[in-house]
C-alpha positions in Angstrom: -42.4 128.3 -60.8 -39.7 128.3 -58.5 -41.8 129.0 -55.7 -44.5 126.2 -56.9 -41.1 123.9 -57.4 -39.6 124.6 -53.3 -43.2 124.4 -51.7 -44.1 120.8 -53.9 -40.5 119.7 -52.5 -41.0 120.6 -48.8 -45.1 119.5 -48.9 -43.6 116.2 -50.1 -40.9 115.6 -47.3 -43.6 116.4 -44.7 -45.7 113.7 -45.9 -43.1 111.2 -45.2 -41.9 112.1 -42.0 -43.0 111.0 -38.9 -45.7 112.8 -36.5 -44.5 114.1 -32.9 -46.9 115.5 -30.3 -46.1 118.1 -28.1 -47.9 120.4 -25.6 -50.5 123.1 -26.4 -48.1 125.5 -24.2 -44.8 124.1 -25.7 -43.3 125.8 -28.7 -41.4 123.4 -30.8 -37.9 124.4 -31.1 -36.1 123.5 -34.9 -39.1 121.7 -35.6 -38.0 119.9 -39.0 -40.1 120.0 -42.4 -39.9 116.0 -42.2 -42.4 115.8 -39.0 -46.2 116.3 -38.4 -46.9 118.0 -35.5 -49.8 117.8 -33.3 -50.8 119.8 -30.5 -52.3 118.2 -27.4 -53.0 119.0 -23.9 -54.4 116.4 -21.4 -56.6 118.3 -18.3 -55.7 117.2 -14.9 -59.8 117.0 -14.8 -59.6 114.0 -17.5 -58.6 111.5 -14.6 -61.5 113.1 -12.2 -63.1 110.2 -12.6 -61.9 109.8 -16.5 -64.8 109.6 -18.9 -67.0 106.3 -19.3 -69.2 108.5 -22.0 -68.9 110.7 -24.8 -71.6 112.6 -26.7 -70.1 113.6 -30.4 -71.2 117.2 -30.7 -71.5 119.2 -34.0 -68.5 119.8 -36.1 -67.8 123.9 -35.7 -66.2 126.2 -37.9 -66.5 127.5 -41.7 -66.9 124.7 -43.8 -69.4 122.7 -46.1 -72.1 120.5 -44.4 -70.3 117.6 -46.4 -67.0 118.2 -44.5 -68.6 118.9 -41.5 -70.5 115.4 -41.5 -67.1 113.9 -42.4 -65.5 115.0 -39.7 -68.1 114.4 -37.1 -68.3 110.4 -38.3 -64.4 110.2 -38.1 -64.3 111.6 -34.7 -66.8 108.7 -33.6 -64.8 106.2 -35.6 -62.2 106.9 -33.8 -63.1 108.0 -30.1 -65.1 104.1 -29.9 -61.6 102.8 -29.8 -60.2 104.9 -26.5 -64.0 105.2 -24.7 -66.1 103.0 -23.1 -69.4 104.3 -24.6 -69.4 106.8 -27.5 -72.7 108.4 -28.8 -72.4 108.6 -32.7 -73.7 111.7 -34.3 -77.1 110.0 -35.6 -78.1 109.2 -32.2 -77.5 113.0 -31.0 -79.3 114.0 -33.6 -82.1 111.7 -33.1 -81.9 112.7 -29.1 -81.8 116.8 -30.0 -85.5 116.5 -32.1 -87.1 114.4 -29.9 -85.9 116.6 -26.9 -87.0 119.6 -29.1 -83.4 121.2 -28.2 -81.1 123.7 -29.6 -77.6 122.8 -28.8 -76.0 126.6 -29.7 -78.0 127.1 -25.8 -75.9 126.0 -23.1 -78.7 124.7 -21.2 -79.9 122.7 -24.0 -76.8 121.0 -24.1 -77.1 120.4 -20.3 -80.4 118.7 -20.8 -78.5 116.5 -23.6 -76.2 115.1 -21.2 -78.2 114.5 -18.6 -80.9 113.0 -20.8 -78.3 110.7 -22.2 -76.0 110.4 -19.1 -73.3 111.1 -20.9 -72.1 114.2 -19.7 -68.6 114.4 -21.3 -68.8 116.4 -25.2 -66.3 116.1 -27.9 -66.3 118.7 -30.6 -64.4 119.4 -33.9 -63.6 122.7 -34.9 -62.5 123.1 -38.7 -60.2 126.2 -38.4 -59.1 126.3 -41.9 -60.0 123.8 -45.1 -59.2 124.3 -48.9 -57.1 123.7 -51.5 -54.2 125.0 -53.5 -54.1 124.2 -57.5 -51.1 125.1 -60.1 -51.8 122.9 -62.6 -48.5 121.2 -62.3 -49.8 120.8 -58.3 -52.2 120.2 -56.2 -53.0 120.2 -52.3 -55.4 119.6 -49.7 -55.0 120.5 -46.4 -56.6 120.8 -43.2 -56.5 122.5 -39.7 -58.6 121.1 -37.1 -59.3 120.8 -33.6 -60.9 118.6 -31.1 -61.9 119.7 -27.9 -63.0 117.1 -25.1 -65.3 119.3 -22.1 -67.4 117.8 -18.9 -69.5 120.8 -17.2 -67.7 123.0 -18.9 -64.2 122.3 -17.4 -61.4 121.2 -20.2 -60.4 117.1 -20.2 -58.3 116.8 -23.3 -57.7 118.9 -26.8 -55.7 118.5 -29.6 -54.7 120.0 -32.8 -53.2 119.0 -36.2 -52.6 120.8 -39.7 -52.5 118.2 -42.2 -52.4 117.9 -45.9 -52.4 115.9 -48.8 -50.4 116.9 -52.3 -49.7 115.4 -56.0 -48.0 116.5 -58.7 -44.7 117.1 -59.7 -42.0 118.9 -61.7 -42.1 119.3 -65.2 -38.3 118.6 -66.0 -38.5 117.4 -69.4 -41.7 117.8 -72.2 -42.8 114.1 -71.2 -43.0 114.7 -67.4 -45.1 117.5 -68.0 -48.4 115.9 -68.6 -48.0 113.3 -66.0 -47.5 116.4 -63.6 -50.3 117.6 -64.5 -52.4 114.6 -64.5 -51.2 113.7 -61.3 -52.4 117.3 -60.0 -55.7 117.3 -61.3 -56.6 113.8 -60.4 -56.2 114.9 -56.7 -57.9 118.4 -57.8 -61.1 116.4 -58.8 -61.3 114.0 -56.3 -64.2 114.2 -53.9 -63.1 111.6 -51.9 -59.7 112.6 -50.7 -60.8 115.2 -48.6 -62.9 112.6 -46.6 -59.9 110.5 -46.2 -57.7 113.6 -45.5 -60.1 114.1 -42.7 -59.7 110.6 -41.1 -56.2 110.8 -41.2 -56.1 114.5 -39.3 -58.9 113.0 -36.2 -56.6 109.7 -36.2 -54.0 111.4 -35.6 -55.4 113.8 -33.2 -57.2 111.0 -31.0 -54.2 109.1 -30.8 -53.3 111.0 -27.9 -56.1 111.0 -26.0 -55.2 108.2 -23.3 -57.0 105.4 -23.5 -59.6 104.7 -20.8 -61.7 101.5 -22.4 
């Protein structure tokens, strides 16, 4: 319980803090519990010329097809606000059958861009997803990266952990059921993953500069 009680304390603080972004290559020092951190790194290749274009590739890593698809429509969501053109996941999708195309092949992917040309790709890898239940708690979180690549050569990535928690403590026999209430309306929610996910690319794309 005590365990449950320090982590619900320290989950809670981090929500409220403020997020800082540092370099891929920079190791925070005394990085506090209050702050969300995200990891980004802009490639001197981004400004050579910057991209007009972006093709919104498959989401990678373990995860459902539901969370996959979430995080692929974010990502478009929110790259149309720092890019010129973006291509949504539909119209990839439409593009890959008619092309009859595989895009795990490299030189499919080629023949994507330059069908479309639109030869920048943005992906999402889902590093870790899931959820923590006590009863008296509950948390979502997620680890995700976005990767930005034109022939291959590295333009921008960025990473964030984020999560989302309720509960609470149960210091007295009526705050007990609200606790748990609290934790197992977050538990059975379908939709606060999805919004958990739009929060984490927001944040992520947020430092991608801005070349609209």
């Amino acid at each position: 319980m005590k365990a449950v009680a320090i982590v619900l304390i320290l989950a809670t603080l981090a929500a409220c803090g403020p997020t800082r972004y540092n370099e891929y290559r920079a190791q925070p020092q005394n990085q506090s519990f209050l702050e969300r951190s995200v990891a980004r790194h802009v490639g001197r290749d981004f400004y050579r010329p910057t991209p007009s274009c972006a093709i919104v590739m498959p989401a990678a890593g373990v995860a459902s097809p539901a969370l996959r698809h979430a995080t692929e429509a974010a990502l478009y969501r929110h790259l149309v606000t720092k890019i010129p053109k973006v291509v949504s996941p539909r119209d990839r999708q439409q593009t890959v059958r008619r092309l009859a195309i595989d895009l795990k092949h490299e030189a499919d992917r080629t023949h994507l861009t330059r069908h479309l040309r639109c030869p920048v790709l943005v992906e999402a890898k889902i590093w870790r997803s899931g959820e923590d239940f006590a009863l008296i708690w509950s948390r979502k979180n997620l680890d995700l990266e976005i990767v930005m690549l034109r022939e291959d050569r590295l333009l921008w990535k960025g990473r964030h952990e984020a999560g989302r928690s309720d509960g609470g403590l149960p210091l007295s026999p009526l705050s007990a059921p609200i606790a748990v209430a609290r934790a197992s309306r977050l538990h059975g929610d379908s939709d606060a993953m999805v919004s958990l996910v739009d929060d984490t690319v927001r944040r992520i794309v947020a430092s991608l500069p801005d070349v609209r």
